[in-house]
C-alpha positions as CSV (number, residue, x, y, z in Angstrom):
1,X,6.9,9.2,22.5
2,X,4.9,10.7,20.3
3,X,0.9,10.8,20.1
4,X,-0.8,8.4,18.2
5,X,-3.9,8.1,16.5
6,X,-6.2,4.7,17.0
7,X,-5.8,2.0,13.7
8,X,-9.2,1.6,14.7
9,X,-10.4,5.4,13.8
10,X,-13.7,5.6,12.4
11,X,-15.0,9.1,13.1
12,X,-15.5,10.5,9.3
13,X,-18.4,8.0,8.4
14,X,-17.5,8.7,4.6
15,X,-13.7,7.7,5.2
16,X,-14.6,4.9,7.1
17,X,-16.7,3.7,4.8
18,X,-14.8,4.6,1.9
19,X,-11.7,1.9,3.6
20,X,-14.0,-1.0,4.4
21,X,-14.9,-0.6,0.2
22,X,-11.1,-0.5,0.1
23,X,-10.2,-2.8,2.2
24,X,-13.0,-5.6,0.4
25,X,-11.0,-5.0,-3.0
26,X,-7.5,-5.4,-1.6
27,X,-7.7,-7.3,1.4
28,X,-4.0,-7.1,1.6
29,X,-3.8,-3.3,1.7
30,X,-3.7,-1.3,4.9
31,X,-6.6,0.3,4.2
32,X,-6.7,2.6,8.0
33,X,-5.7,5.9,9.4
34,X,-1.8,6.1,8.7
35,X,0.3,7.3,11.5
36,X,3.5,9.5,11.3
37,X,7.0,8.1,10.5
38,X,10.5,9.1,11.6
39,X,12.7,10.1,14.2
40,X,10.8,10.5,17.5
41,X,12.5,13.6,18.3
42,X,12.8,15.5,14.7
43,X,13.4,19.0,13.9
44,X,11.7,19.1,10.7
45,X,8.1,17.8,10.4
46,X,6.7,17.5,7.4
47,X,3.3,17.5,6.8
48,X,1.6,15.7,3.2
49,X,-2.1,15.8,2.2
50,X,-3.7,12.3,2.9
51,X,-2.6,8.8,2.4
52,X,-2.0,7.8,-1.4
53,X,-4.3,4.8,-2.7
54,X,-1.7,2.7,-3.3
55,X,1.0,4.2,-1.7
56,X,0.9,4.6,2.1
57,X,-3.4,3.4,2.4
58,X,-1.2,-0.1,0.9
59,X,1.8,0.0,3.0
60,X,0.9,2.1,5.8
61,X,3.7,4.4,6.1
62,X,3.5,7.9,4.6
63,X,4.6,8.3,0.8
64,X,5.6,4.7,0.8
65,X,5.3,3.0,-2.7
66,X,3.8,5.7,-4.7
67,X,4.4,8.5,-7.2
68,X,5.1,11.2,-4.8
69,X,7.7,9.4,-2.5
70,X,10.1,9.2,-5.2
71,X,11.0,12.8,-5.0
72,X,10.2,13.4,-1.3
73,X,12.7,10.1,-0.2
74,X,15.5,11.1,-3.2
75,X,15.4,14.6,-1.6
76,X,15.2,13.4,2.1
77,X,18.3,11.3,1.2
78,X,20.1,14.2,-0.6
79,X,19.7,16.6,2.6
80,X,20.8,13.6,5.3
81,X,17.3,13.3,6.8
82,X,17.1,9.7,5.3
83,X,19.5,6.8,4.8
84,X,18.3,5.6,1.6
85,X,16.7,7.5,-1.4
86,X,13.4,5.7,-2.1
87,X,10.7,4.3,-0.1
88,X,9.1,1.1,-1.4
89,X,7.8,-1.4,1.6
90,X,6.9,-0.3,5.0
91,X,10.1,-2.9,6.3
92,X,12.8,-1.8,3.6
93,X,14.7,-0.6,6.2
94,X,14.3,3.0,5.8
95,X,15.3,5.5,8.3
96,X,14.5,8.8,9.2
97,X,17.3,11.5,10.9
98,X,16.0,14.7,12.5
99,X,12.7,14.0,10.3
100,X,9.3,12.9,10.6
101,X,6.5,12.7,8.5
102,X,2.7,13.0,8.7
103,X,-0.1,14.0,6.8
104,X,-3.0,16.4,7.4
105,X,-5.8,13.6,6.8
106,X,-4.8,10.3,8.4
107,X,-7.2,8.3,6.1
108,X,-7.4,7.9,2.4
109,X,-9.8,10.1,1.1
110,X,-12.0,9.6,-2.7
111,X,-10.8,11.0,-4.9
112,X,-7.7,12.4,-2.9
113,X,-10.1,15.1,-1.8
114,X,-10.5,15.2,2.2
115,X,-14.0,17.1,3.0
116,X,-13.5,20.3,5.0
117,X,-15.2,18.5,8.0
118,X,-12.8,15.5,7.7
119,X,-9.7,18.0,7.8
120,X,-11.2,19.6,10.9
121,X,-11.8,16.2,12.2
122,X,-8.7,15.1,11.8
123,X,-7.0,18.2,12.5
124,X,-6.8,16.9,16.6
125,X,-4.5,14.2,15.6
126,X,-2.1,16.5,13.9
127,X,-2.4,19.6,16.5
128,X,-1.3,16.7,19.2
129,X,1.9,15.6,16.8
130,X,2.6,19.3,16.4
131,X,2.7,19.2,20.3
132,X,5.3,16.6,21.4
133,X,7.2,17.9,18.1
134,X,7.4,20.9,19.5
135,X,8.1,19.7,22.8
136,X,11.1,17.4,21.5
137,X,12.9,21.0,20.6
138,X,11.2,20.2,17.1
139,X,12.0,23.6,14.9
140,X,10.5,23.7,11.4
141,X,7.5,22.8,9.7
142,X,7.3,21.8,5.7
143,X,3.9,21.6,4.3
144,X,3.7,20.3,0.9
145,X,0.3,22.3,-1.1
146,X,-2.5,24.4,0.5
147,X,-4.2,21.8,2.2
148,X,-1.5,21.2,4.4
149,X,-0.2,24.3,5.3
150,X,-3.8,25.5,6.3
151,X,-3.6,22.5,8.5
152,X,-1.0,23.2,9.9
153,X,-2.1,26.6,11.0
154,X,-5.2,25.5,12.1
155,X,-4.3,22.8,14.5
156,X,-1.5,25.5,16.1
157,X,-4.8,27.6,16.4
158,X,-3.6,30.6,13.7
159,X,-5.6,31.7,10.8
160,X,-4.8,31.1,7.5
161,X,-4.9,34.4,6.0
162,X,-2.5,35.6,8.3
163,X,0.3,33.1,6.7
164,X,-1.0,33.0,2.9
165,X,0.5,29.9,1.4
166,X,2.7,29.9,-1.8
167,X,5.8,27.8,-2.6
168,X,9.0,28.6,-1.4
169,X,7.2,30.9,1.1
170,X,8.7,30.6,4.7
171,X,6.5,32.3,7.9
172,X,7.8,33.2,11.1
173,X,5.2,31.7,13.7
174,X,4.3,33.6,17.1
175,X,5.1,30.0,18.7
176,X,8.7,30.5,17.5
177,X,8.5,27.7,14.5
178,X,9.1,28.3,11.2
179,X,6.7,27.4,8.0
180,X,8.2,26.4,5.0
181,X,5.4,26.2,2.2
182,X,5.8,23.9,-0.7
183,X,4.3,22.2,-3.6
184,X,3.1,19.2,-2.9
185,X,5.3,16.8,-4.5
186,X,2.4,14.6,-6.7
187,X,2.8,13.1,-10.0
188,X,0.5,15.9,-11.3
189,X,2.8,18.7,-10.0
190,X,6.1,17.2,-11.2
191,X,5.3,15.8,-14.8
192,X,3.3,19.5,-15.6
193,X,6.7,21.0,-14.2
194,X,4.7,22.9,-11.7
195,X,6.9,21.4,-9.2
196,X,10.3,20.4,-10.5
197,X,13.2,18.7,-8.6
198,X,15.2,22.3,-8.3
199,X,12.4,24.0,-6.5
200,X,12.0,21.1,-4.4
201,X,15.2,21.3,-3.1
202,X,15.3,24.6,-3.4
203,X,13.3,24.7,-0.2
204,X,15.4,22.1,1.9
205,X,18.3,24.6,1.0
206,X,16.2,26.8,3.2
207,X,15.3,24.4,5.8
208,X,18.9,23.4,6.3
209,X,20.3,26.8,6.1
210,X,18.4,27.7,9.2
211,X,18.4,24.7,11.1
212,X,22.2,24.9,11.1
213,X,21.4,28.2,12.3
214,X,19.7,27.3,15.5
């Protein structure tokens, strides 16, 4: 099974803090570290930024219920990695094939802006998913924006100006995964066109095309 990080996590005092302020204004929300969702034995991982406010820090499942799931679960859905196209409650009955997805900072951050300590912090949790994924026969590696593909290389101990991120990049690793770079998929990207639903999908063309591959 894979690793999981303690509900109960308190190590960035900022973050922590930051919750309990949270939790106080919406006792209903999560409002604690969110851990990865989908098949236990995927061979895509995906990796996001950090829990949204009212998306996944409310329901407690990764780009559930806000802005950004909508075109992460659509495209899912399109490819066959999910059974329905949109994510809205952590018990909609959504499920993931071959797919699993986390996030480099397990905890909502202000502002949606992790410190560079709490990435580093956090980074343990993620080098430990990137671990059993790797030891389930896991095979490919999306990161969606900088944050998370420098995360990504850091918890498999690689530097990030050996990989330089940019979307629709992919990097052969020395472990023998592959890196597919991506824009994150946030309301910002998508309604400035930065990111549009083509170059999203785009990349899962790429994913797919080498995972049939393999």
């Amino acid at each position: 099974m894979p690793s999981m990080q303690s509900i109960d996590c308190r190590q960035c005092q900022r973050l922590a803090e930051f919750l309990d302020g949270i939790k106080n204004r919406y006792p209903g929300y999560h409002a604690a570290p969110v851990s990865a969702f989908g098949d236990t034995t995927p061979k895509l991982l995906i990796i996001g930024l950090a829990p949204g406010m009212h998306g996944a820090n409310r329901t407690g499942r990764p780009f559930t219920g806000d802005f950004a799931g909508i075109l992460l679960y659509q495209t899912l859905h399109k490819f066959g990695f999910a059974n329905h196209n949109e994510s809205v409650a952590a018990d909609d009955g959504l499920q993931l094939s071959d797919c699993r997805i986390t996030n480099a900072v397990k905890c909502l951050p202000p502002e949606n802006k992790p410190a560079p300590s709490e990435i580093r912090q956090c980074n343990t949790y993620l080098a430990n998913e990137i671990v059993d994924f790797m030891a389930g026969g896991g095979l490919a590696v999306l990161a969606l924006g900088v944050v998370a593909h420098q995360a990504g290389l850091m918890a498999l101990g690689l530097k990030a100006k050996s990989f330089k991120f940019g979307h629709g990049a992919v990097h052969a690793l020395p472990n023998g995964l592959i890196l597919y770079d991506s824009y994150h998929c946030s309301r910002y990207n998508t309604q400035t066109k930065r990111l549009t639903t083509e170059m999203f999908e785009q990349v899962f063309e790429k994913v797919c095309a080498d995972l049939t591959r393999t």
